[in-house]
N, CA, C and O atoms as a printed pandas DataFrame, in Angstrom:
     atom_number atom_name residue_name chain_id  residue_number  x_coord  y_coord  z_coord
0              1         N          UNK        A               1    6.382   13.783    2.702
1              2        CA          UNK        A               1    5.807   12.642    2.021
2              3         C          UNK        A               1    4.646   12.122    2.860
3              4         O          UNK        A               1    4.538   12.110    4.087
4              5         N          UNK        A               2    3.790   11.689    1.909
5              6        CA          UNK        A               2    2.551   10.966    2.837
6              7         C          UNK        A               2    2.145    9.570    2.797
7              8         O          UNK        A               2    1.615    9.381    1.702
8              9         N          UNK        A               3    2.151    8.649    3.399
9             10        CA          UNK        A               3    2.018    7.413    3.087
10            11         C          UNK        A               3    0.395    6.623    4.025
11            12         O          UNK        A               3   -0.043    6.387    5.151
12            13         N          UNK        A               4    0.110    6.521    2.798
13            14        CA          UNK        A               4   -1.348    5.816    3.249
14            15         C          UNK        A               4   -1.800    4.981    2.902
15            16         O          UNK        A               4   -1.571    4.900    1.696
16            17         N          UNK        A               5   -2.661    3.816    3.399
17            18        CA          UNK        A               5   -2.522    2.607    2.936
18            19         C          UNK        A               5   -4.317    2.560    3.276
19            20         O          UNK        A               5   -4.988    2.773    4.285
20            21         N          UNK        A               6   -4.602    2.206    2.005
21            22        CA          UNK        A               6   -6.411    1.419    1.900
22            23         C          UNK        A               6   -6.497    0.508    1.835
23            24         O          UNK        A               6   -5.658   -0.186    1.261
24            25         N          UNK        A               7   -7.642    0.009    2.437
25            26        CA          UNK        A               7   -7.714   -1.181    2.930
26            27         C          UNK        A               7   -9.126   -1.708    3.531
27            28         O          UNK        A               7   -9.820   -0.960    4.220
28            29         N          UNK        A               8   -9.489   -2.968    3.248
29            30        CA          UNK        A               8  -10.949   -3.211    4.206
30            31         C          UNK        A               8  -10.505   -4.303    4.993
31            32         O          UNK        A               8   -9.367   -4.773    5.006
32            33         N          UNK        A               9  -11.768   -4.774    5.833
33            34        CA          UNK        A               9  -11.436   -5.300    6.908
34            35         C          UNK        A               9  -11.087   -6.493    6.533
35            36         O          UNK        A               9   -9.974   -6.901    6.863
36            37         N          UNK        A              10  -11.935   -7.291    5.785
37            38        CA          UNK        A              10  -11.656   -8.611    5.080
38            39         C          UNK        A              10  -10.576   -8.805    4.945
39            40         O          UNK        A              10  -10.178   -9.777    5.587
40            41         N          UNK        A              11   -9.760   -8.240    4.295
41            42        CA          UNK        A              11   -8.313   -8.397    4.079
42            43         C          UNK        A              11   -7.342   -8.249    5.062
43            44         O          UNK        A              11   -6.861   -7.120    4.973
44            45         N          UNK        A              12   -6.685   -9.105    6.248
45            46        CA          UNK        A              12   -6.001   -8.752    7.523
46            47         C          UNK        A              12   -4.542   -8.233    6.712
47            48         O          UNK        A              12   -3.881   -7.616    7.547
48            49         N          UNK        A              13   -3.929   -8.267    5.579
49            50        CA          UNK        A              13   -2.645   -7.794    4.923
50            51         C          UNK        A              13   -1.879   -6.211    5.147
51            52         O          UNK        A              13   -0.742   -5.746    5.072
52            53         N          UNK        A              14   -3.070   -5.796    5.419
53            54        CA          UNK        A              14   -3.185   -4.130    5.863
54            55         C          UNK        A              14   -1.964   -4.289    6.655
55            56         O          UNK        A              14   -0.845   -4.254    6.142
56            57         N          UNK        A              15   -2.204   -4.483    8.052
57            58        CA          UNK        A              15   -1.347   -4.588    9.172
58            59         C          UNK        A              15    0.072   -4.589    8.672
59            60         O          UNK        A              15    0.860   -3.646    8.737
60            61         N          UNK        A              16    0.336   -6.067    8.041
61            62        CA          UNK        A              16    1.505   -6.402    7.654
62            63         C          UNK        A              16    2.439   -5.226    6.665
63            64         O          UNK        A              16    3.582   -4.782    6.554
64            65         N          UNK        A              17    1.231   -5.113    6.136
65            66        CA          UNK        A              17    1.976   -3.511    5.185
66            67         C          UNK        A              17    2.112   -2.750    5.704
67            68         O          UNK        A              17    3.030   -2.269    5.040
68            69         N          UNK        A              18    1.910   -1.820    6.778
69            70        CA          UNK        A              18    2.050   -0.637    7.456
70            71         C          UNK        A              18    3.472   -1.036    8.094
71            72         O          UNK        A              18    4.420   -0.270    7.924
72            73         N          UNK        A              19    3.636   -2.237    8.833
73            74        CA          UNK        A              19    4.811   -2.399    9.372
74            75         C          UNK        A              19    5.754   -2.412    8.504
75            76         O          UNK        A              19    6.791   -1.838    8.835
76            77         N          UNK        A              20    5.700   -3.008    7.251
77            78        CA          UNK        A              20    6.623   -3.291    6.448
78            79         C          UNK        A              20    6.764   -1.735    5.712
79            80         O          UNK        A              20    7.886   -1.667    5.210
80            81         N          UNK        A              21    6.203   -0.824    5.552
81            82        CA          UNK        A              21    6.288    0.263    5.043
82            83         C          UNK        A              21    7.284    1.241    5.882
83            84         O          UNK        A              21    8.188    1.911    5.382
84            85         N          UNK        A              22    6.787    1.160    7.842
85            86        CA          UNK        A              22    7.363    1.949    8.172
86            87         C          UNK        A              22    8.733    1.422    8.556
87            88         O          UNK        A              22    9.581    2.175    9.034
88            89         N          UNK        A              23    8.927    0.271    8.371
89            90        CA          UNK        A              23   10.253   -0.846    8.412
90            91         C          UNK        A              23   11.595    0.384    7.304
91            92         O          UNK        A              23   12.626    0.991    7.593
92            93         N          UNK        A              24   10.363    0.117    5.422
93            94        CA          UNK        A              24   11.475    0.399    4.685
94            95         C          UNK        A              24   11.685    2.360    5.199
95            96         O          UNK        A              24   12.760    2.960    5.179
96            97         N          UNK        A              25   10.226    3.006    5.636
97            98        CA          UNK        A              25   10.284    4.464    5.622
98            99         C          UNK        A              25   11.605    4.926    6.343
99           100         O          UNK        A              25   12.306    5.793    5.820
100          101         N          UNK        A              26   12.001    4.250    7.744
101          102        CA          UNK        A              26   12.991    4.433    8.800
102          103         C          UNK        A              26   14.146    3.978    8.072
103          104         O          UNK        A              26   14.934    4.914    7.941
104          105         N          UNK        A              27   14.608    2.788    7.486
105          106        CA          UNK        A              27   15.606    2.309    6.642
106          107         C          UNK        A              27   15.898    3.426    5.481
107          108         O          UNK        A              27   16.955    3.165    4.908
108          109         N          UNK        A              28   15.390    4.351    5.083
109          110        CA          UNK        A              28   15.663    5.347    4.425
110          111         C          UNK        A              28   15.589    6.240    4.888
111          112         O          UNK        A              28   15.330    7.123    4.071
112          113         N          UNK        A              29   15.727    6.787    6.440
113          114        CA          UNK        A              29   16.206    7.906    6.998
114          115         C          UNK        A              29   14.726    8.802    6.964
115          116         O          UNK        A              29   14.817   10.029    7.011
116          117         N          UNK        A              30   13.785    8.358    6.908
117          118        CA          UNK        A              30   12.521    8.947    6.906
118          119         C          UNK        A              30   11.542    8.433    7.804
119          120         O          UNK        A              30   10.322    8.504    7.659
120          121         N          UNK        A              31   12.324    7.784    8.970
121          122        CA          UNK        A              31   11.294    7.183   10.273
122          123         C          UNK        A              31   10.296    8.361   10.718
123          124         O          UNK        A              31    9.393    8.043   11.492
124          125         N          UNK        A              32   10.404    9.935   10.215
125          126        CA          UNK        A              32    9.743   10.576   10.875
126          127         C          UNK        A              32    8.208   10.513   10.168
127          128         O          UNK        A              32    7.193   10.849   10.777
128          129         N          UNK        A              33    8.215   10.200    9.276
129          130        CA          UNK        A              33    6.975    9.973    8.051
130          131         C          UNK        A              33    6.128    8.884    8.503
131          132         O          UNK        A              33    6.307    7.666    8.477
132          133         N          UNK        A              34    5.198    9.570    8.910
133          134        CA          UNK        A              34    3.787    8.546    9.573
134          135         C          UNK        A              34    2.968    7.568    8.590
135          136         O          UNK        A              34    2.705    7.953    7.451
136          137         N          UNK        A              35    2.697    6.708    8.897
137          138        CA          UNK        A              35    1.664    5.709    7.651
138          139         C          UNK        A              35    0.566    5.951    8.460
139          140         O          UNK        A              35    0.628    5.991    9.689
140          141         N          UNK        A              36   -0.685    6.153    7.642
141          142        CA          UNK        A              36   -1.866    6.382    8.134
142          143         C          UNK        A              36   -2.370    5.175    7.142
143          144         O          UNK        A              36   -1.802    4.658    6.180
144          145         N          UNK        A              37   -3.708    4.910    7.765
145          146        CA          UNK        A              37   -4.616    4.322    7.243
146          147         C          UNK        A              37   -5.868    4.461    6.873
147          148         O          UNK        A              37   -6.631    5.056    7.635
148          149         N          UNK        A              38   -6.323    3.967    5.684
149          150        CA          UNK        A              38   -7.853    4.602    6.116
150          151         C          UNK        A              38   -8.813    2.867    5.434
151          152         O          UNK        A              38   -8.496    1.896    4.746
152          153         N          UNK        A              39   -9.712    3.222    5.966
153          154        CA          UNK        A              39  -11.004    2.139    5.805
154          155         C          UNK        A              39  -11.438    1.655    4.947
155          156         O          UNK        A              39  -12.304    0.952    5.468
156          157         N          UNK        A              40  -11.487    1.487    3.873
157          158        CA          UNK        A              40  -12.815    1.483    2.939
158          159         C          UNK        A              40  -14.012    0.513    3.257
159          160         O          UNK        A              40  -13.818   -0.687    3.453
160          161         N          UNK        A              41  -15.423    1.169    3.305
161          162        CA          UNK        A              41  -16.501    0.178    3.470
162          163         C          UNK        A              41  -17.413    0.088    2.383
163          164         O          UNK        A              41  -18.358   -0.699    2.323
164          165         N          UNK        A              42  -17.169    0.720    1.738
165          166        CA          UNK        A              42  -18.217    0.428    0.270
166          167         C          UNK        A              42  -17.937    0.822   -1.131
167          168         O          UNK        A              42  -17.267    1.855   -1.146
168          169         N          UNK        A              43  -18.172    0.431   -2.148
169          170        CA          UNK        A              43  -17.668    0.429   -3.553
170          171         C          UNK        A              43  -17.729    1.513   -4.000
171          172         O          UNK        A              43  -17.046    1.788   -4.986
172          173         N          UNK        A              44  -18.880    2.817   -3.190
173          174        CA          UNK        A              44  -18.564    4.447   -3.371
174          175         C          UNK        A              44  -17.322    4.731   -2.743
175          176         O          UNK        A              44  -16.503    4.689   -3.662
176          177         N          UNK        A              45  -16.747    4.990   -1.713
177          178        CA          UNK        A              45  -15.406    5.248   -0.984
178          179         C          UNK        A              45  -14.257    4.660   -1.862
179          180         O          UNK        A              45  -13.229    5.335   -1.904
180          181         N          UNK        A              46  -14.295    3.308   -2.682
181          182        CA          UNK        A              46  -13.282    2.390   -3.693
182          183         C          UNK        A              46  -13.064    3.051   -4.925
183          184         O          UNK        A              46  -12.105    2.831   -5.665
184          185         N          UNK        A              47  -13.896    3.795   -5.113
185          186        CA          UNK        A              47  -14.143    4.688   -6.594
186          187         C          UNK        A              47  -13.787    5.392   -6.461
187          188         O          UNK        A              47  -13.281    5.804   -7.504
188          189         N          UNK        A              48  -13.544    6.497   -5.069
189          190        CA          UNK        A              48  -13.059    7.482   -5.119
190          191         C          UNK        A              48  -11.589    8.047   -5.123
191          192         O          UNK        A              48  -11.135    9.170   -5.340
192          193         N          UNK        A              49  -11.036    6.869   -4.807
193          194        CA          UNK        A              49  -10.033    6.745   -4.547
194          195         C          UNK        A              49   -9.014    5.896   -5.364
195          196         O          UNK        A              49   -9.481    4.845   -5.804
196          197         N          UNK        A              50   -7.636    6.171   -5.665
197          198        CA          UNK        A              50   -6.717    5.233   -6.291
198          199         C          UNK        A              50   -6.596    3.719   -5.841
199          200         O          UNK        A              50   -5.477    3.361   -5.473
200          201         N          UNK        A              51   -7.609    2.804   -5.829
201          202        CA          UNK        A              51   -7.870    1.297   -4.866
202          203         C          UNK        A              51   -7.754    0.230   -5.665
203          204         O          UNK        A              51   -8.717   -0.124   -6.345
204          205         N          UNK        A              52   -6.417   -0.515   -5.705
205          206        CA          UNK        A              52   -6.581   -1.483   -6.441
206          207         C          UNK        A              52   -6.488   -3.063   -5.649
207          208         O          UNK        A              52   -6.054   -4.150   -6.031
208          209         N          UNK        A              53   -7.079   -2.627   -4.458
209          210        CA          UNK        A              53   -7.608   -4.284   -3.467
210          211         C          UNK        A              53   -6.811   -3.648   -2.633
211          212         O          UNK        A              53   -6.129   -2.627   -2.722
212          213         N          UNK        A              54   -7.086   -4.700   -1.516
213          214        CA          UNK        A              54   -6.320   -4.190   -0.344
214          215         C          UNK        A              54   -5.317   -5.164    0.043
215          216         O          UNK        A              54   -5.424   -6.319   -0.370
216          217         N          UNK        A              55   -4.300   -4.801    0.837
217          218        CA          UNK        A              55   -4.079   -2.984    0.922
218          219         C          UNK        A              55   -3.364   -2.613   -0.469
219          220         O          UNK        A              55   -2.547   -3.230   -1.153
220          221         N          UNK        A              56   -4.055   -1.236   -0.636
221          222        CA          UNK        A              56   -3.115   -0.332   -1.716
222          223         C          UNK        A              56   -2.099    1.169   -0.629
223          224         O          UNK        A              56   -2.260    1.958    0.303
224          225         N          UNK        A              57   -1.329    0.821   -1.403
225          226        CA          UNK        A              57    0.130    1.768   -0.229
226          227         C          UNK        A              57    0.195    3.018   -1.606
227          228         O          UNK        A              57    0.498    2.931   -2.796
228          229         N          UNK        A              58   -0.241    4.110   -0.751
229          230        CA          UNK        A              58   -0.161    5.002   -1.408
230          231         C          UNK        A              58    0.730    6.143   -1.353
231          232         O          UNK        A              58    0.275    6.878   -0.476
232          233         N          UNK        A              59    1.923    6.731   -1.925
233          234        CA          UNK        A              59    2.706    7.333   -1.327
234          235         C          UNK        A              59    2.342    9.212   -2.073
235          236         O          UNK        A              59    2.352    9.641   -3.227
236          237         N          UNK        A              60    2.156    9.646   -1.187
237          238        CA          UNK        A              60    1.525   11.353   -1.373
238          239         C          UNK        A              60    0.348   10.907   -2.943
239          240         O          UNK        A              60    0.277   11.600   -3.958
240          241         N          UNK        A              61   -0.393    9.668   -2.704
241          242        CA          UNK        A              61   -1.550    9.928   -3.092
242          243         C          UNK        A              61   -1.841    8.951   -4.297
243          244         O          UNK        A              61   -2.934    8.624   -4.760
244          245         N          UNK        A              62   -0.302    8.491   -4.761
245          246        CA          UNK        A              62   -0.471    8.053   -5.817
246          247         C          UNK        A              62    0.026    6.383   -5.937
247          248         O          UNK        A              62    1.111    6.116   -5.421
248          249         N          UNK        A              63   -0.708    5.319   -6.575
249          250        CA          UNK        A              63   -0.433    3.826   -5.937
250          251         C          UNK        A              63    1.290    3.675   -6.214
251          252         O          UNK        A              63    1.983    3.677   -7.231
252          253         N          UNK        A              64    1.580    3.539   -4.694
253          254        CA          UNK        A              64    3.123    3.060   -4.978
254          255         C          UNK        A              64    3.432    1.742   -6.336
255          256         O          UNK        A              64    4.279    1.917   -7.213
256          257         N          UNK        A              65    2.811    0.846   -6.268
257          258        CA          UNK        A              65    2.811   -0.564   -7.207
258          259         C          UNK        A              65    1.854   -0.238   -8.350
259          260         O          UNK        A              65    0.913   -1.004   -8.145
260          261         N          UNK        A              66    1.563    0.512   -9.494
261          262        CA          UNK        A              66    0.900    0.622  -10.538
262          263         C          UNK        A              66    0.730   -0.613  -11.249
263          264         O          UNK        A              66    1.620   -1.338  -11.693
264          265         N          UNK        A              67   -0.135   -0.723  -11.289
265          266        CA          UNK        A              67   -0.836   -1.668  -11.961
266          267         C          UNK        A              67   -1.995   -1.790  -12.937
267          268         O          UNK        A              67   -2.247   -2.889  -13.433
268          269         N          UNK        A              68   -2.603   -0.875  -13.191
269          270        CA          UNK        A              68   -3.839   -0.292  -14.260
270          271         C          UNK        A              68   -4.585   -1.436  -13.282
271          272         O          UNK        A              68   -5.400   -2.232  -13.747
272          273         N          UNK        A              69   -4.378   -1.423  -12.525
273          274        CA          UNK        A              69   -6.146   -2.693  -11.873
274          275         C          UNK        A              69   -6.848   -1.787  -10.927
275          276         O          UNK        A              69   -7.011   -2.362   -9.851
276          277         N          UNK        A              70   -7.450   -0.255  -10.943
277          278        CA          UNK        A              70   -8.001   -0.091  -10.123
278          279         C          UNK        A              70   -9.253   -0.487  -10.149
279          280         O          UNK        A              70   -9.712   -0.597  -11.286
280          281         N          UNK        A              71  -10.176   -0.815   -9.018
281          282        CA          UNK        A              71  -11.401   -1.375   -8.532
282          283         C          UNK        A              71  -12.261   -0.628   -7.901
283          284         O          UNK        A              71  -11.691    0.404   -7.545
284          285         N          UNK        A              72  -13.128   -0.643   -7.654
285          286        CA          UNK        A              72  -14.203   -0.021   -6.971
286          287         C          UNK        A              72  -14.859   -1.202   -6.161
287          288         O          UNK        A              72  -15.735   -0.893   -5.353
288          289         N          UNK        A              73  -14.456   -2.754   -6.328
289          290        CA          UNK        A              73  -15.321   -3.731   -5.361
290          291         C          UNK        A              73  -14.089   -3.638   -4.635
291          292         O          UNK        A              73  -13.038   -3.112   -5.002
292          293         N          UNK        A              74  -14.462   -4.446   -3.132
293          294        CA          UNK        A              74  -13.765   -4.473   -1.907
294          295         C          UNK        A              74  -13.118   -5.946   -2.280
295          296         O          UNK        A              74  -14.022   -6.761   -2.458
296          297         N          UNK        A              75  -12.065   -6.396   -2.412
297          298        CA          UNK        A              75  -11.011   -6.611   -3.057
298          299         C          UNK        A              75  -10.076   -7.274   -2.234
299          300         O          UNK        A              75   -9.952   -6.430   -1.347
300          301         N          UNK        A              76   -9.328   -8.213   -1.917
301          302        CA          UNK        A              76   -7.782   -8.098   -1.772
302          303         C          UNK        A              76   -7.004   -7.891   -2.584
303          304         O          UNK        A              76   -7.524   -7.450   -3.609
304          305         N          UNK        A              77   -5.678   -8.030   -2.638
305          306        CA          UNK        A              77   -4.699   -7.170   -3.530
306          307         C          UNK        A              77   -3.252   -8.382   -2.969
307          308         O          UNK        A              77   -2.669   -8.696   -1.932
308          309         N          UNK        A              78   -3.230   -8.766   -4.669
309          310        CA          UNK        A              78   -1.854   -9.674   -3.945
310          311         C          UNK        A              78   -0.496   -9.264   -4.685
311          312         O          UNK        A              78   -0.193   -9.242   -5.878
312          313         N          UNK        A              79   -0.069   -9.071   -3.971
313          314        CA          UNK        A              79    1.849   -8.739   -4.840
314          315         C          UNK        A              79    2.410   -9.955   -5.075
315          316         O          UNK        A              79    2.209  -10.970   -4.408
316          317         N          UNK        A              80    3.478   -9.794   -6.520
317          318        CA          UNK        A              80    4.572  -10.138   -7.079
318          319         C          UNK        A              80    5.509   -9.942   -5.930
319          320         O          UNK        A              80    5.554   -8.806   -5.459
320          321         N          UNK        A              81    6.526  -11.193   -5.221
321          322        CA          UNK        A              81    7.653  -11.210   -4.510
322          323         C          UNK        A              81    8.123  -12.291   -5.251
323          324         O          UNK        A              81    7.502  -12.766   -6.202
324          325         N          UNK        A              82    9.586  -12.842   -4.704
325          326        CA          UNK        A              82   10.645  -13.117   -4.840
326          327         C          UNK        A              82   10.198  -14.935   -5.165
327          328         O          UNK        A              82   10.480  -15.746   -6.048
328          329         N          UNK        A              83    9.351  -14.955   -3.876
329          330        CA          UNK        A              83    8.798  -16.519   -3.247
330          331         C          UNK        A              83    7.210  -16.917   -4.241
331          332         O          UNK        A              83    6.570  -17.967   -4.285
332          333         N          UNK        A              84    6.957  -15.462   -5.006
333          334        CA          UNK        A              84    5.455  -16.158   -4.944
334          335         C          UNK        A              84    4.602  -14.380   -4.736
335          336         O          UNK        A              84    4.876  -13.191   -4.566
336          337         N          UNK        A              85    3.461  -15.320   -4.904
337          338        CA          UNK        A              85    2.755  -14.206   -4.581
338          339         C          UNK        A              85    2.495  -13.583   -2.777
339          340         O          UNK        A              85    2.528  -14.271   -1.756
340          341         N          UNK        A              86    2.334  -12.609   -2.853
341          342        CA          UNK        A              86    2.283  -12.513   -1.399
342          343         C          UNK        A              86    0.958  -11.302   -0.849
343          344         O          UNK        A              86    0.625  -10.512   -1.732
344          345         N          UNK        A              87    0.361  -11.177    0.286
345          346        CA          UNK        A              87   -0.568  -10.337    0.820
346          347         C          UNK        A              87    0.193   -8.735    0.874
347          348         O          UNK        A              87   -0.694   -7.926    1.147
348          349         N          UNK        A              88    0.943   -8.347    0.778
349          350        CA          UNK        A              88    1.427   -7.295    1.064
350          351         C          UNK        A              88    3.053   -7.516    0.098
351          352         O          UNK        A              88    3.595   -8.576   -0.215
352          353         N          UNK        A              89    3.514   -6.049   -0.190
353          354        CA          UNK        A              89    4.765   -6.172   -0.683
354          355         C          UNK        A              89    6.305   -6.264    0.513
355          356         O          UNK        A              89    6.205   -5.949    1.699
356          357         N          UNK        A              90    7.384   -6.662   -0.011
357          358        CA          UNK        A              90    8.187   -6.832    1.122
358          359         C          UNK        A              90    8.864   -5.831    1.270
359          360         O          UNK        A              90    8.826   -4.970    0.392
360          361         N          UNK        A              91    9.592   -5.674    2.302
361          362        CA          UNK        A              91   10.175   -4.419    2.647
362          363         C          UNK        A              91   11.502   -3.794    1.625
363          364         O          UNK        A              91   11.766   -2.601    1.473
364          365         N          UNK        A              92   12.088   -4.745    1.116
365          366        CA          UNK        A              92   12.919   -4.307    0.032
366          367         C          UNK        A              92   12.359   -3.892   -1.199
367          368         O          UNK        A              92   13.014   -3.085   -1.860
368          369         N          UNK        A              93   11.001   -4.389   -1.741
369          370        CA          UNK        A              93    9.806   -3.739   -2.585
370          371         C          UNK        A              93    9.522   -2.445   -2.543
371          372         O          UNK        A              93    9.411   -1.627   -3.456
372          373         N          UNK        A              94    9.380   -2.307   -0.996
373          374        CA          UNK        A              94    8.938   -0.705   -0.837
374          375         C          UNK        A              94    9.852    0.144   -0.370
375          376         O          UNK        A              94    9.523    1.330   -0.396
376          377         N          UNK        A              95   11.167   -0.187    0.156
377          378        CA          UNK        A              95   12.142    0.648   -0.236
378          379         C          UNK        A              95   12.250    1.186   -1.947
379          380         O          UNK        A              95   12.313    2.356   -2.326
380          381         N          UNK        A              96   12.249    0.224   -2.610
381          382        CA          UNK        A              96   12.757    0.613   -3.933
382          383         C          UNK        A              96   11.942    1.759   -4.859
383          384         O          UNK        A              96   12.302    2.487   -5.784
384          385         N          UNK        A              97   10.106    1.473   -3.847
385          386        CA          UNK        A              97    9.173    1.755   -4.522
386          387         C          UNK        A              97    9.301    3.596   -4.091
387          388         O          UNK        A              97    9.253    4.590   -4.816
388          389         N          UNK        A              98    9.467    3.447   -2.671
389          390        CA          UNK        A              98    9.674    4.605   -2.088
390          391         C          UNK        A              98   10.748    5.869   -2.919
391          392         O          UNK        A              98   10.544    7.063   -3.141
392          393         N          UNK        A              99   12.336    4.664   -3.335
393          394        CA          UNK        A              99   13.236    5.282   -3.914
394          395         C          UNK        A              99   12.896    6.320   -5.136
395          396         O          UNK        A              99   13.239    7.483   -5.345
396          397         N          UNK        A             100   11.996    5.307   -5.920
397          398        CA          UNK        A             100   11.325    5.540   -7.420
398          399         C          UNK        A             100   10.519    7.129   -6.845
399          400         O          UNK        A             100   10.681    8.150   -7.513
400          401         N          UNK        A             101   10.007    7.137   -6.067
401          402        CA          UNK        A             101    8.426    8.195   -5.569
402          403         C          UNK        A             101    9.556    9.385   -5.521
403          404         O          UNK        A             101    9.520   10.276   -6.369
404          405         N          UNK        A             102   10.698    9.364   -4.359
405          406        CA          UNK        A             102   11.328   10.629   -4.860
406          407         C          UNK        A             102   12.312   10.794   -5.727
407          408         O          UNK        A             102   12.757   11.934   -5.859
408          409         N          UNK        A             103   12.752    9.940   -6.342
409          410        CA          UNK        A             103   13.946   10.619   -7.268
410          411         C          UNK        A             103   12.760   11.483   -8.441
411          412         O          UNK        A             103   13.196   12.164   -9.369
């Protein structure tokens, strides 16, 4: 599995998602599965890619959280939680999301 998360700088949420990703990845017996990151700096690189604000958590390529909102402007990206809206999804989010990717 590949897990990658886009993201620009503007948006500090990135961070929080990578931890929280490799939080749920290890909680499912898959601590060996690396989160990479990558950059985006301009609305060509946003287009090319599955980007719907940042961060988008992508698992082997495809947006873990579907949403038909992809973008090509540099963006934040806010999730549906429990409390509200939030900068990143929570770790029981992306367990579940993870669950969904392989069954």
């Amino acid at each position: 599995m590949r897990v990658e998360i886009l993201h620009i700088d503007e948006c500090p949420n990135w961070v929080e998602a990578g931890v929280r990703a490799q939080e749920a990845l290890t909680e499912l017996g898959h601590g060996d599965v690396e989160v990479t990151y990558r950059l985006l700096s301009n609305s060509v690189q946003a287009s090319e890619v599955p980007f719907a604000g940042s961060p988008t958590i992508l698992l082997d390529g495809v947006d873990a959280f579907p949403s038909g909102g992809r973008t090509s402007e540099l963006a934040c990206r806010v999730y549906r939680s429990d409390s509200g809206f939030a900068g990143a999804p929570s770790v029981a989010q992306l367990i579940e999301a993870i669950r969904d990717h392989v069954a």
